[in-house]
C-alpha positions as CSV (number, residue, x, y, z in Angstrom):
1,X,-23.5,-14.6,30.2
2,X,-23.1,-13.8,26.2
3,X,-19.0,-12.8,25.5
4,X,-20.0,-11.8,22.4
5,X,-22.3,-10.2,19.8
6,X,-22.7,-12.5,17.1
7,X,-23.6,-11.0,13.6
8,X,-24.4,-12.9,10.7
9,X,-22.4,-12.5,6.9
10,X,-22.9,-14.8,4.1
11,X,-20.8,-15.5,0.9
12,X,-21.1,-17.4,-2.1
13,X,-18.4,-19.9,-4.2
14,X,-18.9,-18.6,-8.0
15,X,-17.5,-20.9,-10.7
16,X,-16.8,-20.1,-14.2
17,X,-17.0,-22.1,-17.5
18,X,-13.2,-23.2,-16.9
19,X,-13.9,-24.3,-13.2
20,X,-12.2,-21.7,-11.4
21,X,-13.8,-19.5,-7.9
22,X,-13.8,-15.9,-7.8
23,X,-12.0,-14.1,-5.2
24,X,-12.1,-10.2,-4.8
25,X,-9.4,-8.5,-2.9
26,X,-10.8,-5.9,-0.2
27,X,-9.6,-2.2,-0.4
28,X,-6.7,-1.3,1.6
29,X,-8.6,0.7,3.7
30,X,-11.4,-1.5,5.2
31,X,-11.2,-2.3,9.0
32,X,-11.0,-6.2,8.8
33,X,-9.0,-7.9,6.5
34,X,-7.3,-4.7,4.7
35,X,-6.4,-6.1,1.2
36,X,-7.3,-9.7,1.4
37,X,-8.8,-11.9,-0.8
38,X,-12.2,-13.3,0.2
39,X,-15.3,-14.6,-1.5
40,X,-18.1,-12.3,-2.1
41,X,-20.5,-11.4,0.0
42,X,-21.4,-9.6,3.5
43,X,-23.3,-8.8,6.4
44,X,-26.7,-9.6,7.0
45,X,-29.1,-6.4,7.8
46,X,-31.5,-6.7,10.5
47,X,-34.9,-7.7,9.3
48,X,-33.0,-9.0,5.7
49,X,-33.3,-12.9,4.9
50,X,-29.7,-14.2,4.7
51,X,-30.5,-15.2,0.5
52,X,-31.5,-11.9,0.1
53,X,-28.6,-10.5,1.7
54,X,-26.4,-12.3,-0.1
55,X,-28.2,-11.6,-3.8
56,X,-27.9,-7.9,-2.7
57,X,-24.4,-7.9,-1.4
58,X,-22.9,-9.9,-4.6
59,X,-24.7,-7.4,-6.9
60,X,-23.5,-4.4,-4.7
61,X,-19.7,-5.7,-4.7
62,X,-19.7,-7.3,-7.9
63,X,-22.8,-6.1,-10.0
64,X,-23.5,-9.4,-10.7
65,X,-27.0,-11.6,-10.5
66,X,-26.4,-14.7,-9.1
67,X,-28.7,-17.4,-8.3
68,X,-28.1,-19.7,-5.1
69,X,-28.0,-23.1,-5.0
70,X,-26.9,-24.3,-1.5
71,X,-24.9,-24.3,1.9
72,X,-21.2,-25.7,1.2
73,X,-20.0,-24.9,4.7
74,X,-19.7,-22.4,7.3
75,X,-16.5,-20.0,9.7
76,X,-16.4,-18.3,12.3
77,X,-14.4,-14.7,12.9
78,X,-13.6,-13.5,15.6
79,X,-13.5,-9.4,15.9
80,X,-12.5,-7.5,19.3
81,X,-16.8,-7.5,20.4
82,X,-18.3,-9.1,18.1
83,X,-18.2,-12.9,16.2
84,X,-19.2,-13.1,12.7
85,X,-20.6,-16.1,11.5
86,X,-20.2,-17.1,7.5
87,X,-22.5,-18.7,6.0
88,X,-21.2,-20.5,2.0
89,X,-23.3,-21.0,-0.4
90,X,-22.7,-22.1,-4.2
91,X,-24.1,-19.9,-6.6
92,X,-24.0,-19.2,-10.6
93,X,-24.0,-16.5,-12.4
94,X,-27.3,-15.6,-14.4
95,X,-26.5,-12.1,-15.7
96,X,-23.9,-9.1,-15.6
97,X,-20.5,-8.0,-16.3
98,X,-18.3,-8.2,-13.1
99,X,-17.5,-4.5,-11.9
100,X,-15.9,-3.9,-8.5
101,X,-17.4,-1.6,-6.2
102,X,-15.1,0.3,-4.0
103,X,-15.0,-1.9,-1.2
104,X,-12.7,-4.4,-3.3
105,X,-9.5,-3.5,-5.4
106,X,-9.0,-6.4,-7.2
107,X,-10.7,-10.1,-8.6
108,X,-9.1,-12.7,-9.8
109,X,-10.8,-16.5,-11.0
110,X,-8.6,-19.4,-9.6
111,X,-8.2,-22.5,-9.2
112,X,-9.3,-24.3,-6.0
113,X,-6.2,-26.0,-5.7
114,X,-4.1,-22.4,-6.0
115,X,-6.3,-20.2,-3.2
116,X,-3.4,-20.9,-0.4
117,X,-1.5,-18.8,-2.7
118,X,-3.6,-15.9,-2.0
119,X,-3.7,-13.6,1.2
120,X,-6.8,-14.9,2.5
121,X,-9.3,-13.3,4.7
122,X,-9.1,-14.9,8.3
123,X,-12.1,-16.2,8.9
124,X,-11.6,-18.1,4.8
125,X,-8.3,-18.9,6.0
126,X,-9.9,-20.9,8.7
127,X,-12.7,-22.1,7.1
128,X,-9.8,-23.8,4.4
129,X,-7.3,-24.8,7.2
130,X,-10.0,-26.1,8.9
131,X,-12.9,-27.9,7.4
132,X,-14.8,-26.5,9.0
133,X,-17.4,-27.1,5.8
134,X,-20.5,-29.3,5.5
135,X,-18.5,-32.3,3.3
136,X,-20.3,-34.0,0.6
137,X,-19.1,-36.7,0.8
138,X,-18.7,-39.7,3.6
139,X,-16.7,-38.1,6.8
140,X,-14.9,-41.5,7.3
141,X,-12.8,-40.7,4.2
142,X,-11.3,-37.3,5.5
143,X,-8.1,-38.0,7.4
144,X,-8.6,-36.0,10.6
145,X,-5.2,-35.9,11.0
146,X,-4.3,-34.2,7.5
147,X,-4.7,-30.3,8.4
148,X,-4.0,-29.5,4.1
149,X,-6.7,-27.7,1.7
150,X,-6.8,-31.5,0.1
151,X,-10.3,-32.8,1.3
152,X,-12.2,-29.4,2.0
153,X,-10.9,-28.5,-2.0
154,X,-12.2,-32.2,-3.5
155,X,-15.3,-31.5,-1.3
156,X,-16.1,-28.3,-3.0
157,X,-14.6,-29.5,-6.8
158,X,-17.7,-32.3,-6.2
159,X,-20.0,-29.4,-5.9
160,X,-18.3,-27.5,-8.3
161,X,-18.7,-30.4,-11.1
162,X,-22.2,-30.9,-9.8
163,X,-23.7,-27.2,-10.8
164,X,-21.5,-27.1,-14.3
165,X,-23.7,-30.3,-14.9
166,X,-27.1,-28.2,-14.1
């Protein structure tokens, strides 16, 4: 027996020139995660690659082209019926001047190391409390027992310094 409906969203980690992620704050009035600070990104239509999905939504929220480069990890949310699953990708700007659609109030470029100083959207909460990422780099030199942003913020500053290389 299924407890839940899983849908499918997918976001992307944008970097700038100075190394910093871009974070939009959602309107006060959505449903989930009322003026929170999330990556961009969305839901998955039916019949809608999840690449696809995520070019459109970043363009939608953003009005920015982006091009993908590949999965840096993966959360889970839990809503009353239905569990969303996030899918993270890195991604880089090709063209476009960032302009918020009305789902988002605010953006801000940060740091890696200062996003817990953010309200953050649950389910990026727990994907940054967690781990709960694909690490790229050898799991024996994570300390399980550490539950900080430490490894899961080198993890993504290695793939960070890896596509300002490209």
């Amino acid at each position: 027996m299924i407890n839940h409906v899983y849908g499918l969203a997918v976001r992307v980690l944008l970097v700038d020139e100075n190394g910093k992620v871009l974070i939009l704050k959602r309107s006060t009035d959505s449903k989930t995660n009322p003026g929170k600070w999330e990556l961009p990104g969305g839901k998955v239509n039916q019949d809608e690659s999840f690449d696809h999905a995520l070019l459109r939504e970043v363009y939608e929220e953003t009005g920015l082209k982006i091009e993908l480069g590949h999965v840096v990890g993966a959360s889970e949310q839990n809503l009353h019926i239905i569990r969303a699953v996030h899918i993270i990708m890195s991604g880089k700007i090709v063209e476009g001047e960032l302009t918020l659609s009305s789902e988002h109030e605010g953006y801000a470029w940060v740091l890696m190391e200062t996003l817990g100083d953010y309200e953050l959207a649950d389910w990026l909460e727990d994907y940054l409390n967690k781990s709960t990422t694909f690490h790229f780099k050898d799991p024996e030199e994570v300390d399980k027992t550490d539950n900080s942003f430490d490894p899961l913020i080198k993890s993504i500053k290695t793939t960070f310094d890896k596509m300002s290389r490209k």
